[in-house]
N, C-alpha and C positions, 0 to 999 in steps of 0.2 A: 504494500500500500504506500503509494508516494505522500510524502508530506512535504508543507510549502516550508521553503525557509530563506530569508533572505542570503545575496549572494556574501555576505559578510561573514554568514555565518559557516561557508560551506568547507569543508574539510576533503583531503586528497583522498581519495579510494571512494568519494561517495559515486553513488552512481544516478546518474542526469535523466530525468524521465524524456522531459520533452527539450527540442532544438531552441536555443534563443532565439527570436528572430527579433531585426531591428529594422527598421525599413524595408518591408520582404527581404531582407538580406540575411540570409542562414550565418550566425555567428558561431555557432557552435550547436554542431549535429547533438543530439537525443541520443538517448540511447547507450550512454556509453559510460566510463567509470573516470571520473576527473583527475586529472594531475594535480599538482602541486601547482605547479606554471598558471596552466591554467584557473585553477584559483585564487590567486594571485590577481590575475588578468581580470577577471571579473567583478573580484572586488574594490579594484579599480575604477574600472571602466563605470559599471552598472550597481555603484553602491547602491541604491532603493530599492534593486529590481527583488522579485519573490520566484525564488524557480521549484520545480517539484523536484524532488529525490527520492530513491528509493529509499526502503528503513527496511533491512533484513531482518533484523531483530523483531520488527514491529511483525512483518510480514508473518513468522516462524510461531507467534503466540495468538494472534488472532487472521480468522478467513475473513475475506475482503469480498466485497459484491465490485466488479468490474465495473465502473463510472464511466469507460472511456465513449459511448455512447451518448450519456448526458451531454458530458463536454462536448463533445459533435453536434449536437443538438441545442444546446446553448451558447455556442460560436454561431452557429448559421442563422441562429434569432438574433444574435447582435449582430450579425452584419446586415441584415435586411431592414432590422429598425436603423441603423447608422444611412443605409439605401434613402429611405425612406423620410429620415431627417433631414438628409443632401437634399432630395428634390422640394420639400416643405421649405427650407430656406429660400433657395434659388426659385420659387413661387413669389415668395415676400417680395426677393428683392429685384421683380420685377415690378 
């Protein structure tokens, strides 16, 4: 079960659920177990950000319902209301 944590807090060996992205711009792929460097780098870069991480420990004591569908589904509602707020603007400021 991924838990959020800011990138300040994140430590080497943890493992990165999902890809940062920063202007469509893939900054560091998902999926994968963090370096040192690379944590580093991003507490850096993107002190405020919240990334998920895996927790094996958490995983190992309690079963998880798989959310990765919600999130898919509550990404695609916000982008259609963000759609939606675009054209309601661009209405006004005609």
């Amino acid at each position: 079960m991924p838990v959020l944590v800011q990138t300040t807090e994140l430590q080497p060996g943890m493992k990165l659920c999902d890809s940062i992205v920063r202007n469509g711009v893939v900054m560091l792929p998902g999926n994968r177990y963090l370096t040192k460097p690379e944590v580093e780098i991003l507490g850096r870069r993107f002190p405020n950000v919240r990334v998920r991480v895996g927790d094996p420990l958490l995983d190992s004591l309690v079963e998880f319902e798989d959310d990765a569908n919600d999130r898919q589904v509550a990404s695609e509602a916000q982008r259609k209301i963000a759609e939606i707020m675009s054209k309601v603007s661009q209405r006004f400021a005609q």
